[in-house]
C-alpha positions, 0 to 999 in steps of 0.5 A, a space after each residue: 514768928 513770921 507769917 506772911 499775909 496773901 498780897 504776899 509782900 516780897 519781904 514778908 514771904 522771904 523772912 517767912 521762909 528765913 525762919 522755917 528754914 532749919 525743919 523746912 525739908 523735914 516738916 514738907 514731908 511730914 505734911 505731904 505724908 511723904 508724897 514730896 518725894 514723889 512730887 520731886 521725881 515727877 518734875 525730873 520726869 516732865 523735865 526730860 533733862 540731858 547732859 550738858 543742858 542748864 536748867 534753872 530751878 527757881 525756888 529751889 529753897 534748900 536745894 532738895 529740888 536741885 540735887 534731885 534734878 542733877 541726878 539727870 547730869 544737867 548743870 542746875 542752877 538754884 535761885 531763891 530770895 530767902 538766904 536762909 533757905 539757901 544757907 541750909 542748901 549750901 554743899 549739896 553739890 548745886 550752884 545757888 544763886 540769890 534773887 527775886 522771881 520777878 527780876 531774875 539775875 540772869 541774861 536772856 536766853 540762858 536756861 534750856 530748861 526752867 522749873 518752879 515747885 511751890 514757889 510760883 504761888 508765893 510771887 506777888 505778880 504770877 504774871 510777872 514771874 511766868 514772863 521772866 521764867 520765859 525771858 530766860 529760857 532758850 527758844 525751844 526751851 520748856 517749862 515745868 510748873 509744880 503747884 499745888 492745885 484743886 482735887 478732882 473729886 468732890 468727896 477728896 477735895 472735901 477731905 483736903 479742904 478739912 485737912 488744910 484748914 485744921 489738921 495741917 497747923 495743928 501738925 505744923 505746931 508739933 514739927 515745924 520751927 513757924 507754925 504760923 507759916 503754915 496756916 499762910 500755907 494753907 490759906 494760899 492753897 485754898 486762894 490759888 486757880 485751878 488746873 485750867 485757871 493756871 494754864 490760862 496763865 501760861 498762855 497769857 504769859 507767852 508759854 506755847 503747847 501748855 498742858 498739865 497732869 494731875 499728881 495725888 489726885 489733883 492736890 498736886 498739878 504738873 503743869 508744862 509749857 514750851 518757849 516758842 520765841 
């Protein structure tokens, strides 16, 4: 088994999440008690997707993100430094691309649109990937960040705080194929900002009109910014 440590060692976390790859989809619903699906239509949402826009959607793992989002009638392009994941996303209907959050293979300016979901927390330099998410970005264009975040009520961030550090491995030993992943999965949970702490981020990075919106509580966090150069 493959368990990354949180400096998050590009080549760790990739092999990391080579092998859950196969039960990836399935033990994120499990996890999420099927709160994914609405997190995925959330981001379509903030989106605001028109046909004929290209958006990027970094991170996209098994392309599940992906199809979701062409459902808008984009072009979405699917980039990911795990082949594994991107092998089980292969005829899903997206084009995939391989390649790293902090040198991303594409040209300035190609994207109307780009998006992370839970990726972003498992780059080495937030910094970094927030920049190159915005190298890439048309001027205008916007960006939706979909990451996992602080509860806002004490009472629910207890309960969370208790679930991820001793109910998710446990379920994560029964339905995923790396339940070691998982614990690094909740350990990352626990270290990441908080809604104010990520959108200071942004700004630091050069994303203009950021803001966010709490999903399930605040486990979740939309977070949006717009390209100004």
């Amino acid at each position: 088994m493959t368990r990354a440590s949180l400096d998050k060692d590009p080549a760790d976390v990739a092999a990391m999440f080579d092998e859950v790859a196969a039960r990836y989809d399935l033990t994120n619903t499990v996890l999420s008690l099927g709160q994914d699906r609405g997190w995925r239509t959330a981001v379509t949402d903030a989106l605001a997707l028109q046909p004929g826009e290209t958006v990027l959607d970094l991170a996209a793992g098994t392309a599940t993100s992906s199809v979701a989002l062409a459902r808008s009638g984009a072009r979405v392009v699917g980039c990911d430094f795990s082949l594994g994941m991107l092998r089980i996303g292969r005829g899903k209907g997206v084009d995939l691309v391989a390649g790293d959050a902090l040198r991303l293979p594409f040209a300035d300016a190609s994207f109307d649109a780009v998006t992370i979901s839970f990726g972003l927390r498992n780059t080495s330099d937030t910094g970094l990937a927030l920049r190159e998410l915005r190298r890439v970005t048309k001027p205008g264009g916007r960006l939706v960040v979909c990451e996992f975040s602080h509860p806002t009520r004490k009472a629910l961030r207890t309960l969370y705080v208790e679930y991820l550090m001793r109910l998710l491995p446990a379920v994560a030993t029964r339905v995923s194929s790396d339940p070691a992943a998982y614990v690094y999965l909740a350990e990352s949970i626990r270290a990441w900002p908080d809604q104010a702490g990520l959108a200071a981020e942004l700004q630091r990075a050069g994303w203009g009109q950021v803001g966010w919106r709490d999903l399930t509580g605040g486990i979740v966090a939309l977070h949006r910014g717009s390209n100004p150069s």
